[in-house]
CHARMM-style PDB file with segment names, atoms N, HN, CA, C and O in Angstrom:
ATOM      1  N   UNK     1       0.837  -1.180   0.000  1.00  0.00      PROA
ATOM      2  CA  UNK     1       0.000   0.000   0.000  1.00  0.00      PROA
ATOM      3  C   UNK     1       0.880   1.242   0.000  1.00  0.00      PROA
ATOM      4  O   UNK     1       1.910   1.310   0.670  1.00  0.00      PROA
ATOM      5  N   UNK     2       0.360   2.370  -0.901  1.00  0.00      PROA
ATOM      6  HN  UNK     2      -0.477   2.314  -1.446  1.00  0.00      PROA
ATOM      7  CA  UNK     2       0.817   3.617  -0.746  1.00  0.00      PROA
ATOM      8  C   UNK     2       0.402   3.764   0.879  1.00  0.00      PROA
ATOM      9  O   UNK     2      -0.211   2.971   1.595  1.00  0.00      PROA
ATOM     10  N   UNK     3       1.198   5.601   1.304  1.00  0.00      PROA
ATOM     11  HN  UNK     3       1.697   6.245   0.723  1.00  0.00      PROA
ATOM     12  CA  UNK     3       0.959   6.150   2.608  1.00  0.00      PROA
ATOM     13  C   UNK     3      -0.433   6.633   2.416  1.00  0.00      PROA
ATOM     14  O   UNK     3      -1.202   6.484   3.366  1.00  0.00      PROA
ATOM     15  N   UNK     4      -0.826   7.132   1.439  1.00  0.00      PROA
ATOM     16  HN  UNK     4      -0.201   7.253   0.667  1.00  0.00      PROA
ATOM     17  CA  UNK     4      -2.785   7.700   1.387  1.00  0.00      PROA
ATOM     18  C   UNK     4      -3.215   5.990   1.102  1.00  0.00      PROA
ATOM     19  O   UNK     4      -4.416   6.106   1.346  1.00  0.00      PROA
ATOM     20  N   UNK     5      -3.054   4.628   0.783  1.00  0.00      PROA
ATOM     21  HN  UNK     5      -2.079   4.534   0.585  1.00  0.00      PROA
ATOM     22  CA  UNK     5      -3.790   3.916   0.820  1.00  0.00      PROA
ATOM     23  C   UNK     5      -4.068   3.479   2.153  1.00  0.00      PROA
ATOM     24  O   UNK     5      -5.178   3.123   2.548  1.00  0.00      PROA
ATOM     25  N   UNK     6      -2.556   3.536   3.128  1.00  0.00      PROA
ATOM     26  HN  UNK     6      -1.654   3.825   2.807  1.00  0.00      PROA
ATOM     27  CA  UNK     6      -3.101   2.929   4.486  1.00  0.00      PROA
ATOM     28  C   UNK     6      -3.535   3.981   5.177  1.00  0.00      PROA
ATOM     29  O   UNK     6      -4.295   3.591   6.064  1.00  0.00      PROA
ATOM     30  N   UNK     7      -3.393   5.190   5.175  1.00  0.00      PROA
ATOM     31  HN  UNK     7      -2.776   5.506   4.454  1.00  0.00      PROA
ATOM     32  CA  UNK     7      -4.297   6.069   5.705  1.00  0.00      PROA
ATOM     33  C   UNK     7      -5.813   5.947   5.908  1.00  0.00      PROA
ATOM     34  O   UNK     7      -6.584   6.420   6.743  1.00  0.00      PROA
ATOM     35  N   UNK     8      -5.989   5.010   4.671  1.00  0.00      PROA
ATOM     36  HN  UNK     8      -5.363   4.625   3.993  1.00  0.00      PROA
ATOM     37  CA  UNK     8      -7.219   5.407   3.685  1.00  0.00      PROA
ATOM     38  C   UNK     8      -8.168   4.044   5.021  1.00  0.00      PROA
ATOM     39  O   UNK     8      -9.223   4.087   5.654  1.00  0.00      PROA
ATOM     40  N   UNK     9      -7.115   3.082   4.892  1.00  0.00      PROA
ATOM     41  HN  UNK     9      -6.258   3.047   4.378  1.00  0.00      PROA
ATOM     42  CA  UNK     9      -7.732   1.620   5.385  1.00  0.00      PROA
ATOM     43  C   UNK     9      -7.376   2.376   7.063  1.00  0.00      PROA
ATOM     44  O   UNK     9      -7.929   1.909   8.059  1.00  0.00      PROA
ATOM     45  N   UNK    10      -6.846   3.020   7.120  1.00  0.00      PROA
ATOM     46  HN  UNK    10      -6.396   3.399   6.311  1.00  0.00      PROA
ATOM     47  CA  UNK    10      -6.956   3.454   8.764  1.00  0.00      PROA
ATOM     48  C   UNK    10      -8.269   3.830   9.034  1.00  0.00      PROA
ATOM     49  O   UNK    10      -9.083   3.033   9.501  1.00  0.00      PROA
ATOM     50  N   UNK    11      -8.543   5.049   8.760  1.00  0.00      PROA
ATOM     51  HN  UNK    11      -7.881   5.696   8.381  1.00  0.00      PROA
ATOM     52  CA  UNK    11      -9.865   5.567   8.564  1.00  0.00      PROA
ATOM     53  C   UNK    11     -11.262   4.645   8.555  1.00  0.00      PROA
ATOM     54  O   UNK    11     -12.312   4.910   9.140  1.00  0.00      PROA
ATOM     55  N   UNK    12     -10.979   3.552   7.766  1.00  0.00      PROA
ATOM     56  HN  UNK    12     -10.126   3.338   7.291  1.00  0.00      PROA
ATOM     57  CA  UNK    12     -12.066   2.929   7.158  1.00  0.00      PROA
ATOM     58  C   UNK    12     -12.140   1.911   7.953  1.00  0.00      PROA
ATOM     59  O   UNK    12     -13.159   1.231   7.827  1.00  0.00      PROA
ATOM     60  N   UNK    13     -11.088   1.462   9.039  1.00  0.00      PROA
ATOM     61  HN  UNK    13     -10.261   2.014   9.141  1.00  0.00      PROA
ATOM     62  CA  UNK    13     -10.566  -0.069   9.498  1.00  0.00      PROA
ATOM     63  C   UNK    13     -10.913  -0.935   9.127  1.00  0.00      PROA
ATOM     64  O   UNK    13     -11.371  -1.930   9.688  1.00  0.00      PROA
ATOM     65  N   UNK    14     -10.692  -0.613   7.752  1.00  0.00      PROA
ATOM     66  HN  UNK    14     -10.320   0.196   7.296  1.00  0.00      PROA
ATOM     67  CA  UNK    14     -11.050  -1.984   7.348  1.00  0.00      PROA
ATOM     68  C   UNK    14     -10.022  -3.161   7.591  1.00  0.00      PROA
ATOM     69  O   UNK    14      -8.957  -2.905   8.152  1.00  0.00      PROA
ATOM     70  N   UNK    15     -10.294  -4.329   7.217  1.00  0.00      PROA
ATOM     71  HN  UNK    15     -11.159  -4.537   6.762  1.00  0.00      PROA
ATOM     72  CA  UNK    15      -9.052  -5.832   7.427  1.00  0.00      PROA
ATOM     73  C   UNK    15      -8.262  -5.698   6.697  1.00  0.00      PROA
ATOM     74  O   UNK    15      -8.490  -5.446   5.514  1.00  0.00      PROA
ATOM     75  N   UNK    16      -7.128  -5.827   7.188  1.00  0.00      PROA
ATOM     76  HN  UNK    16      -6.943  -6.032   8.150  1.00  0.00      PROA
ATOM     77  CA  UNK    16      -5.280  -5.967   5.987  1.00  0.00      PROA
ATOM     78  C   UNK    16      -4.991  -7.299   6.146  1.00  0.00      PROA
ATOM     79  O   UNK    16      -5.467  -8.196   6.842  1.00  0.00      PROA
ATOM     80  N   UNK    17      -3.993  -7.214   5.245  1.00  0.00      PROA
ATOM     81  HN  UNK    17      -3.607  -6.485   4.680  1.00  0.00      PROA
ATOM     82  CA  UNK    17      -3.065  -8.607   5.315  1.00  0.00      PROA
ATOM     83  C   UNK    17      -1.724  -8.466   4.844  1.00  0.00      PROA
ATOM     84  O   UNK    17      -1.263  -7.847   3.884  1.00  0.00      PROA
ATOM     85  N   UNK    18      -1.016  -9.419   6.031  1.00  0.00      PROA
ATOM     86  HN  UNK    18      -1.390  -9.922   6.811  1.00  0.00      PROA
ATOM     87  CA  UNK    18       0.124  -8.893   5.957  1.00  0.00      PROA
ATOM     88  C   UNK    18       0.711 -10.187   6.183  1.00  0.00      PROA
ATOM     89  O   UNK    18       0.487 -10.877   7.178  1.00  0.00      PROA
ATOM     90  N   UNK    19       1.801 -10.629   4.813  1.00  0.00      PROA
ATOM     91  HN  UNK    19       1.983 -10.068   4.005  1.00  0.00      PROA
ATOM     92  CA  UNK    19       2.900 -12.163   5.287  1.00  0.00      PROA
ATOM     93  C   UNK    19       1.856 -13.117   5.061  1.00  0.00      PROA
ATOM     94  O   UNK    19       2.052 -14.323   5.211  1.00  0.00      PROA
ATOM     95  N   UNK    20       0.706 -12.614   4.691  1.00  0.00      PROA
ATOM     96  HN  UNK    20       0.547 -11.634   4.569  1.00  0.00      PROA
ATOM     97  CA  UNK    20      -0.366 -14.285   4.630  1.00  0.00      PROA
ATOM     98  C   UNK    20      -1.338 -14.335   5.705  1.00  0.00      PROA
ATOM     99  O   UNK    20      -2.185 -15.229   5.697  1.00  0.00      PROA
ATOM    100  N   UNK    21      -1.296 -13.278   6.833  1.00  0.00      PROA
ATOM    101  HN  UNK    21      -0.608 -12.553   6.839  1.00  0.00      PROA
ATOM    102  CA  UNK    21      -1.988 -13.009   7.908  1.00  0.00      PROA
ATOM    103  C   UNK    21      -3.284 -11.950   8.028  1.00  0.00      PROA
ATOM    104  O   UNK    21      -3.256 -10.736   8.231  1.00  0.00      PROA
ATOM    105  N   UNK    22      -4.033 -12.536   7.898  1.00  0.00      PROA
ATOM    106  HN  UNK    22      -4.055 -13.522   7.733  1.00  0.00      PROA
ATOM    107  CA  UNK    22      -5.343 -11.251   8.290  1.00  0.00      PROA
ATOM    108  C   UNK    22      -5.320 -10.521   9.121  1.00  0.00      PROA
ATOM    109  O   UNK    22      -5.622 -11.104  10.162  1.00  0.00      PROA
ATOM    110  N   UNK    23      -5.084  -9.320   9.304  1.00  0.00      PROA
ATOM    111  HN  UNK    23      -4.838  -8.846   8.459  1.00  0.00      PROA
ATOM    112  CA  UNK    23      -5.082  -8.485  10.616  1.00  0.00      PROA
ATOM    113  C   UNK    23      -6.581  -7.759  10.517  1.00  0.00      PROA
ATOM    114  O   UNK    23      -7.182  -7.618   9.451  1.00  0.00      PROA
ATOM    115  N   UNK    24      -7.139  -7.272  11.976  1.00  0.00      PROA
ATOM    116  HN  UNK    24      -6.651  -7.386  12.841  1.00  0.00      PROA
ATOM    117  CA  UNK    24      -8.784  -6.642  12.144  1.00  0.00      PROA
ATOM    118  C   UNK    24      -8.392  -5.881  11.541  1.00  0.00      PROA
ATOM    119  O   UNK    24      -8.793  -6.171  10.414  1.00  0.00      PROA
ATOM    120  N   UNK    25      -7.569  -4.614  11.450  1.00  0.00      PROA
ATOM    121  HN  UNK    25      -7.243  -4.379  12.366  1.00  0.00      PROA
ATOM    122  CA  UNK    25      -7.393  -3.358  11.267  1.00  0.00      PROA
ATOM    123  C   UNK    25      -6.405  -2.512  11.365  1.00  0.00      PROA
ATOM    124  O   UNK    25      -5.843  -2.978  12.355  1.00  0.00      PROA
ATOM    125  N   UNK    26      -5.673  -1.439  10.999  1.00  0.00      PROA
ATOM    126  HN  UNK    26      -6.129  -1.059  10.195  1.00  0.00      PROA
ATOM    127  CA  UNK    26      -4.902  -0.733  10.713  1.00  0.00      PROA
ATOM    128  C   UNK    26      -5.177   0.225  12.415  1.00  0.00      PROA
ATOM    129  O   UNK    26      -6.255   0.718  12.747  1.00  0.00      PROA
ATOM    130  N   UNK    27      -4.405   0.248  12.911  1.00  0.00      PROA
ATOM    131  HN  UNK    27      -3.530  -0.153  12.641  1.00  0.00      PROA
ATOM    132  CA  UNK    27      -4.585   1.026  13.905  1.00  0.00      PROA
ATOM    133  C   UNK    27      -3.677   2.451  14.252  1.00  0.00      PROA
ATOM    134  O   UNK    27      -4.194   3.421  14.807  1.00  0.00      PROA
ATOM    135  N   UNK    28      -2.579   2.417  13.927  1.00  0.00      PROA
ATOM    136  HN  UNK    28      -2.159   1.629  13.475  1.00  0.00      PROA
ATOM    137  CA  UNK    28      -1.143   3.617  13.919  1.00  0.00      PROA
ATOM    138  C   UNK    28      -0.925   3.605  12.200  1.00  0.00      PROA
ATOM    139  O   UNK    28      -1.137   2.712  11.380  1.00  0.00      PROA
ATOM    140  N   UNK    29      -0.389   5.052  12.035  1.00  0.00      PROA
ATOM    141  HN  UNK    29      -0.216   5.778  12.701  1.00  0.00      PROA
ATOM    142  CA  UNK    29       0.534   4.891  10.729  1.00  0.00      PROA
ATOM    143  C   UNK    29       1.737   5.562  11.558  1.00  0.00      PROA
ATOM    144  O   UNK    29       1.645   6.370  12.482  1.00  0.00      PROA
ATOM    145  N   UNK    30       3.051   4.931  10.896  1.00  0.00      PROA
ATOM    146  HN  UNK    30       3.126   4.275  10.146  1.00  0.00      PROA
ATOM    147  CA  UNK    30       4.524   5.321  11.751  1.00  0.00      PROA
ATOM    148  C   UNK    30       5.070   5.885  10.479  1.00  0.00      PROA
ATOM    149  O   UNK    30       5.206   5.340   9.384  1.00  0.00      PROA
ATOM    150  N   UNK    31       5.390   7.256  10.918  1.00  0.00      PROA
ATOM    151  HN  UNK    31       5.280   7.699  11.807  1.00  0.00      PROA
ATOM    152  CA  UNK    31       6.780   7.849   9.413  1.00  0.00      PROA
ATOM    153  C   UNK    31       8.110   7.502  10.814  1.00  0.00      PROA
ATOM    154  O   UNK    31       8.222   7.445  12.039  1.00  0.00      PROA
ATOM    155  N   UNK    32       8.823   7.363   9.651  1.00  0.00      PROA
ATOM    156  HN  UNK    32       8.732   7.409   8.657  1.00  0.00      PROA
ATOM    157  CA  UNK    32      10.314   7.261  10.462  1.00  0.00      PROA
ATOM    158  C   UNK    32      11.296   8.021   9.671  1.00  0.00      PROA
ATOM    159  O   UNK    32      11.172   7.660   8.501  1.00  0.00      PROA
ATOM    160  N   UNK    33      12.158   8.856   9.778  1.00  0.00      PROA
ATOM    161  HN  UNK    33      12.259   9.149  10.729  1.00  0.00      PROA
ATOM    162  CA  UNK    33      13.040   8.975   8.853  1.00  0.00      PROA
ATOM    163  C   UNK    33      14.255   7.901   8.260  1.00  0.00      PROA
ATOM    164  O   UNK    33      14.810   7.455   9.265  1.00  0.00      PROA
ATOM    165  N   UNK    34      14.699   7.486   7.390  1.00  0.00      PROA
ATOM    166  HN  UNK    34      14.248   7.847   6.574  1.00  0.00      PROA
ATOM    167  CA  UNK    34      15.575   6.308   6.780  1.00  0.00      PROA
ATOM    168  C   UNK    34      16.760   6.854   6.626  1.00  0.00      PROA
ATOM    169  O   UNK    34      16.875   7.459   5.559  1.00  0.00      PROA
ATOM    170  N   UNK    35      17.756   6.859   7.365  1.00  0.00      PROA
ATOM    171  HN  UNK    35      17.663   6.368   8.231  1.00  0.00      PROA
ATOM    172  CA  UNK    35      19.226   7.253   7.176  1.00  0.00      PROA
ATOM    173  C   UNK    35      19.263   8.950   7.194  1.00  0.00      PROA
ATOM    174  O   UNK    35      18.389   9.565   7.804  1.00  0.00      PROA
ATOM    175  N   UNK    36      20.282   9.605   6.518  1.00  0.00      PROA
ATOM    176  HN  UNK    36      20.992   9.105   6.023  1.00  0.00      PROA
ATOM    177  CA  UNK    36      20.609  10.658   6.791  1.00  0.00      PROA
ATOM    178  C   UNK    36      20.083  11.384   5.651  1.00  0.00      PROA
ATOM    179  O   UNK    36      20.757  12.386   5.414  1.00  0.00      PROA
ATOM    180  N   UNK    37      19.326  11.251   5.044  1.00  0.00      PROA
ATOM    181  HN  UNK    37      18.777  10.437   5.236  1.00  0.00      PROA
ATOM    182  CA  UNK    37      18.612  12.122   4.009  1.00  0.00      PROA
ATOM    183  C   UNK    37      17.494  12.301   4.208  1.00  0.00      PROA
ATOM    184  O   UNK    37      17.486  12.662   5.385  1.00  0.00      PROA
ATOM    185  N   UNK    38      16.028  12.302   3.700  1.00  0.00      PROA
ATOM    186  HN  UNK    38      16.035  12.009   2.744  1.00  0.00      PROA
ATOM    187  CA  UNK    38      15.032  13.129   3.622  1.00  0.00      PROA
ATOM    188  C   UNK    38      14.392  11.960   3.526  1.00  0.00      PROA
ATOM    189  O   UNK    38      13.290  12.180   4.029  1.00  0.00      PROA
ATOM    190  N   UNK    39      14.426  11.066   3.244  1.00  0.00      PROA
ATOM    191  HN  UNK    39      15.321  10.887   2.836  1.00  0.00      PROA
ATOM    192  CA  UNK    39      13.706   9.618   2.807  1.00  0.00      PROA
ATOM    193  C   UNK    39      12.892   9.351   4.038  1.00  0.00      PROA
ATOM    194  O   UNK    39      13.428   9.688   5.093  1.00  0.00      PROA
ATOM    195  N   UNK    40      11.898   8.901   4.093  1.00  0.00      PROA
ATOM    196  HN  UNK    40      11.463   8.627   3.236  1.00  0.00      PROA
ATOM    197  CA  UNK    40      10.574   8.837   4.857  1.00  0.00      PROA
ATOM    198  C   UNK    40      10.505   7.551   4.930  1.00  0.00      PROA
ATOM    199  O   UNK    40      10.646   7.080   3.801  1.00  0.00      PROA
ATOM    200  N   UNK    41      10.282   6.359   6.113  1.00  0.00      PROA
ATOM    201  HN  UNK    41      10.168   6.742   7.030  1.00  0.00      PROA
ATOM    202  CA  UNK    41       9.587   5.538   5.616  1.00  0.00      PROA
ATOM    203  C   UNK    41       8.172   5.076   6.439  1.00  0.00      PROA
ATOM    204  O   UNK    41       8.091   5.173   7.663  1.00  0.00      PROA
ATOM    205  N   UNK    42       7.129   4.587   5.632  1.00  0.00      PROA
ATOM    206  HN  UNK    42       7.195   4.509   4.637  1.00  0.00      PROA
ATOM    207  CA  UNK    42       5.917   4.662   6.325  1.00  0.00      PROA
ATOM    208  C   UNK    42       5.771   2.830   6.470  1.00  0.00      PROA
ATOM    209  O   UNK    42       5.966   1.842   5.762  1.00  0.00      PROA
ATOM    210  N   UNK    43       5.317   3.144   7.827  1.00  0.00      PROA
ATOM    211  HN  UNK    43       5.159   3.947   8.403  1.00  0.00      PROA
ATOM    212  CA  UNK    43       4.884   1.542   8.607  1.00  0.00      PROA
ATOM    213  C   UNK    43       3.499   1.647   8.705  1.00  0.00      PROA
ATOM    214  O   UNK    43       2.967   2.749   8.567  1.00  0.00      PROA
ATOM    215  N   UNK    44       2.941   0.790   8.892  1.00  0.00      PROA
ATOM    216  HN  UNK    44       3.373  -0.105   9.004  1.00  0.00      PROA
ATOM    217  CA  UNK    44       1.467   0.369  10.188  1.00  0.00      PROA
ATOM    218  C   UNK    44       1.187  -0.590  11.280  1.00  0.00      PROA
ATOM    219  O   UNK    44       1.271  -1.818  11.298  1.00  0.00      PROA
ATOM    220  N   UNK    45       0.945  -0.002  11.904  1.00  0.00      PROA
ATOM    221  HN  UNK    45       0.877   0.995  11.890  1.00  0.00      PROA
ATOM    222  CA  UNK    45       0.689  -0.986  13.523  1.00  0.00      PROA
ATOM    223  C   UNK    45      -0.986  -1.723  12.874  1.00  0.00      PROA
ATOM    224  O   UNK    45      -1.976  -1.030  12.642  1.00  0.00      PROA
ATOM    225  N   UNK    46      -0.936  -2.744  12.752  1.00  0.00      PROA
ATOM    226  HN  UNK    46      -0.131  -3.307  12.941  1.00  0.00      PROA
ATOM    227  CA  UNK    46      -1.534  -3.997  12.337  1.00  0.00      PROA
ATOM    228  C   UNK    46      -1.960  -4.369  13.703  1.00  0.00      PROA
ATOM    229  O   UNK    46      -1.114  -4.521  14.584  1.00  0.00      PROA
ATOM    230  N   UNK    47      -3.693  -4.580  14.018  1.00  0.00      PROA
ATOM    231  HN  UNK    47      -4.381  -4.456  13.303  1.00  0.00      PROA
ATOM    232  CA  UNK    47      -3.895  -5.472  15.151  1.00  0.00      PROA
ATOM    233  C   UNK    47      -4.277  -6.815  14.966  1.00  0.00      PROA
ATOM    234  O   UNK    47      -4.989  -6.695  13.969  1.00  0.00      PROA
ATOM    235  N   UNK    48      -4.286  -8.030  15.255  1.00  0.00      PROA
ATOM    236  HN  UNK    48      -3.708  -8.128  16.064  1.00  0.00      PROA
ATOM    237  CA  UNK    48      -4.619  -9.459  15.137  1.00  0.00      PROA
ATOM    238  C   UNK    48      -5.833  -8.825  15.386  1.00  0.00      PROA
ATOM    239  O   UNK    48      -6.320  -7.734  15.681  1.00  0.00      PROA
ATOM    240  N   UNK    49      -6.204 -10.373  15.055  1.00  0.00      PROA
ATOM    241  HN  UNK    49      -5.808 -11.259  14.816  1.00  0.00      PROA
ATOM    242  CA  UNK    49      -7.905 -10.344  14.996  1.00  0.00      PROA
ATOM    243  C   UNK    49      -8.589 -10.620  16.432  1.00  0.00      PROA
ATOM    244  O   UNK    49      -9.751 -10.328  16.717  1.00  0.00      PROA
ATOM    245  N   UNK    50      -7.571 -11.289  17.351  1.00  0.00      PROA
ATOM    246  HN  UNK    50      -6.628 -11.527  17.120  1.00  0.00      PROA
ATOM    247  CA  UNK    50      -8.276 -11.389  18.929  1.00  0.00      PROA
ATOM    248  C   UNK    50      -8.099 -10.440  19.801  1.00  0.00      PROA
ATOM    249  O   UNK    50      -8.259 -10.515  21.019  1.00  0.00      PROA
ATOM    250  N   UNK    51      -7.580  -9.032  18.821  1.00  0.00      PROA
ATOM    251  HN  UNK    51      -7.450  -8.970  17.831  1.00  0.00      PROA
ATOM    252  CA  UNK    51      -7.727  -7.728  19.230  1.00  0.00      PROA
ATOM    253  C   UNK    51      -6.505  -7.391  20.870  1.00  0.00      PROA
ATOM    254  O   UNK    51      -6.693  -6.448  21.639  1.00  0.00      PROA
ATOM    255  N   UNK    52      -5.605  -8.201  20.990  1.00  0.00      PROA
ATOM    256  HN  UNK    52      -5.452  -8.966  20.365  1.00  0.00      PROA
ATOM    257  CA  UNK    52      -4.825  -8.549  21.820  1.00  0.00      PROA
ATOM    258  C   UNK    52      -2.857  -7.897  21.347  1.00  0.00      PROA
ATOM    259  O   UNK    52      -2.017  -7.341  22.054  1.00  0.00      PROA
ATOM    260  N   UNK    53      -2.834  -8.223  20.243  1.00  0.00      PROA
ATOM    261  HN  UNK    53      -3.517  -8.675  19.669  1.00  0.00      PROA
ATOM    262  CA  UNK    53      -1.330  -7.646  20.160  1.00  0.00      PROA
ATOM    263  C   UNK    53      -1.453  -7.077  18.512  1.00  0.00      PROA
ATOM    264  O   UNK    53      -2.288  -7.305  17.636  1.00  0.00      PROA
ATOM    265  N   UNK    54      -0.254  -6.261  18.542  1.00  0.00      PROA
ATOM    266  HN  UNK    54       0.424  -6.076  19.254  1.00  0.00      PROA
ATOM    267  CA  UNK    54       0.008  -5.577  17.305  1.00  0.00      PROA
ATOM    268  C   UNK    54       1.228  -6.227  16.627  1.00  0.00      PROA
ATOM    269  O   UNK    54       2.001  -6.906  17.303  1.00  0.00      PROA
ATOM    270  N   UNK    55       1.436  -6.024  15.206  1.00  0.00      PROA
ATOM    271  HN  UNK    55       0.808  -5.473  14.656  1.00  0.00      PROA
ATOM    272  CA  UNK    55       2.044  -6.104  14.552  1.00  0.00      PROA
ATOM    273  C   UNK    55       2.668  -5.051  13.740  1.00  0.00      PROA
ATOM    274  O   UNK    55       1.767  -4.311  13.345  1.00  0.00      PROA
ATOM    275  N   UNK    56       4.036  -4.585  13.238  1.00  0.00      PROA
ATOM    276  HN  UNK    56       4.768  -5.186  13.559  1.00  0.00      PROA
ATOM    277  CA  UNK    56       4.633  -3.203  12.424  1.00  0.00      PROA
ATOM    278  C   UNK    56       5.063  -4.073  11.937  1.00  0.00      PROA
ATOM    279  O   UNK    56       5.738  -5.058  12.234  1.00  0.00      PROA
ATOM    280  N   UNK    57       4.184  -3.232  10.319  1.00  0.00      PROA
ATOM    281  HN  UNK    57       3.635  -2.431  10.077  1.00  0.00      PROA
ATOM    282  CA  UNK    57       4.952  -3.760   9.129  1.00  0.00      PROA
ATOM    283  C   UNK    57       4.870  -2.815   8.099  1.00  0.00      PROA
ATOM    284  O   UNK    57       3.978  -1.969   8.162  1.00  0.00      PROA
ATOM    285  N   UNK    58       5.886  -2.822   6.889  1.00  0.00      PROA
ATOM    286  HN  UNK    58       6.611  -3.509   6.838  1.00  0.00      PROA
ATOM    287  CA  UNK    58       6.346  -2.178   5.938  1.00  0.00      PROA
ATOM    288  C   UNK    58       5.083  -1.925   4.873  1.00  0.00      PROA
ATOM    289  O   UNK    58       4.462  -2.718   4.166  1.00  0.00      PROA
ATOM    290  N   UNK    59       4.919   0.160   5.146  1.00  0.00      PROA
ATOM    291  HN  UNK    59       5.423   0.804   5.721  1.00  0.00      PROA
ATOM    292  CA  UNK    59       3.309   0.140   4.561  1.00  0.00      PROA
ATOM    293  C   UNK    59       3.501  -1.118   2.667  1.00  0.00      PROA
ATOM    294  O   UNK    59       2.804  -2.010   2.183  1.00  0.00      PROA
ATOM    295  N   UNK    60       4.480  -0.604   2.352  1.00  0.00      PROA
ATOM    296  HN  UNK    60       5.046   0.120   2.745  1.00  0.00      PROA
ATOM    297  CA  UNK    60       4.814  -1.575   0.860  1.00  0.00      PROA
ATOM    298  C   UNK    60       4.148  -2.988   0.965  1.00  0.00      PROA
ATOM    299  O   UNK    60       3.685  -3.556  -0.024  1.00  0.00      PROA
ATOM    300  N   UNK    61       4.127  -3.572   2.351  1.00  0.00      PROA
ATOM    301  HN  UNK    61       4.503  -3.111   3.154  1.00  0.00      PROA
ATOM    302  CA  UNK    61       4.120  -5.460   1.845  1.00  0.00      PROA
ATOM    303  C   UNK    61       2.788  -5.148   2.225  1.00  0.00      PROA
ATOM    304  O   UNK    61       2.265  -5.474   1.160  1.00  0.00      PROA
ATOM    305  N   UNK    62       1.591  -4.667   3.110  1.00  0.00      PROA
ATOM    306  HN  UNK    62       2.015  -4.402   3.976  1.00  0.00      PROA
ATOM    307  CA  UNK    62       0.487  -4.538   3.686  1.00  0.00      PROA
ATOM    308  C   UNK    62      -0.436  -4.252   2.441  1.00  0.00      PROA
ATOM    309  O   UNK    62      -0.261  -3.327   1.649  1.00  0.00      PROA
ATOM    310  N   UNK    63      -1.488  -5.226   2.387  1.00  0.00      PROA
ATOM    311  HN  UNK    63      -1.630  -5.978   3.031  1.00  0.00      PROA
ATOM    312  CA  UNK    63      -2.527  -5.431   1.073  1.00  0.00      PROA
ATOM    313  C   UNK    63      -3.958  -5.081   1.949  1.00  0.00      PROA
ATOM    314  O   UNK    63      -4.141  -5.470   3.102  1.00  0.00      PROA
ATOM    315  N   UNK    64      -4.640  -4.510   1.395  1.00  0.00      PROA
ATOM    316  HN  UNK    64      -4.491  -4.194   0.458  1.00  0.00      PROA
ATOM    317  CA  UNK    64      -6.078  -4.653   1.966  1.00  0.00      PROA
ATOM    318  C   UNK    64      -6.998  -5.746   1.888  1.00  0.00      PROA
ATOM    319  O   UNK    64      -7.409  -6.207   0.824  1.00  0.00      PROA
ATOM    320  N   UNK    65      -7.305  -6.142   2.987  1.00  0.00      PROA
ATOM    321  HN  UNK    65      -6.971  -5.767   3.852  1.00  0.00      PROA
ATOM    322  CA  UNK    65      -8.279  -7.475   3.321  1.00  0.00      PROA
ATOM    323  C   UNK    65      -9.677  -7.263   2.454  1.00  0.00      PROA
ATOM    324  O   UNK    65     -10.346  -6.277   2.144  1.00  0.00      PROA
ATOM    325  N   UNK    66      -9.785  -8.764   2.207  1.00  0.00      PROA
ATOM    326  HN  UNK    66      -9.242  -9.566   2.458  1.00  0.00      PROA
ATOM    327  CA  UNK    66     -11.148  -9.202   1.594  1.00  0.00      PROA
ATOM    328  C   UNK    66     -12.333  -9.366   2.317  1.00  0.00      PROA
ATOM    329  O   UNK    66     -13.366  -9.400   1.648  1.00  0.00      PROA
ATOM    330  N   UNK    67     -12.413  -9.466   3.419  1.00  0.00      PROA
ATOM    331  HN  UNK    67     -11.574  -9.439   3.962  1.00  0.00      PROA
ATOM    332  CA  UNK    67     -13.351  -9.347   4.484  1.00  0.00      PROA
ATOM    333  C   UNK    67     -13.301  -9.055   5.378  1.00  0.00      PROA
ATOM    334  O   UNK    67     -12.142  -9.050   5.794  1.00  0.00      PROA
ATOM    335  N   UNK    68     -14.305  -8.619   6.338  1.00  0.00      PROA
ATOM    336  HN  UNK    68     -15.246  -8.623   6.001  1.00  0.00      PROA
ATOM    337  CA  UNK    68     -13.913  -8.639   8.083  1.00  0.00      PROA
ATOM    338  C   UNK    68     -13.305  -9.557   9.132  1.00  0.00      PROA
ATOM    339  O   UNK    68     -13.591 -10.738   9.333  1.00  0.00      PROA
ATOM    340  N   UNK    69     -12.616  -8.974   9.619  1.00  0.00      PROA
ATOM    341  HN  UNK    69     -12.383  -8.015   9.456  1.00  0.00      PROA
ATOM    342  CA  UNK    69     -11.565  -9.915  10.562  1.00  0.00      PROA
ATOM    343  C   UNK    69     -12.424 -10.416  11.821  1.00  0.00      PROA
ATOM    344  OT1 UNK    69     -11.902 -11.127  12.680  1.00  0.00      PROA
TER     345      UNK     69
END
């Protein structure tokens, strides 16, 4: 996902997937800066579906879910 797509699934909470894993919902977006230049990089805090722990992962590998978690 672009940074306006997981924004987008923040907003909406809708279900992601991430590594093969369904997560409920998008809960944080993280900018970080990447080394010593200007380069941005955007994460998301991913919650499991028993609403119990999070997951950060690279907004790039994070796909939007096909159904509700």
């Amino acid at each position: 996902m672009t940074g306006a797509e997981l924004k987008a699934a923040l907003l909406e909470e809708c279900p992601v997937s991430y590594a093969g894993i369904t997560y409920q919902k998008v809960t944080a977006l993280i900018y970080r800066k990447a080394g010593k230049g200007t380069r941005i990089q955007i994460s998301g805090e991913l919650l499991d579906r028993n609403g119990r722990a999070v997951v950060i992962a690279p907004a790039e590998k994070i796909e939007r879910g096909t159904s509700n978690a």
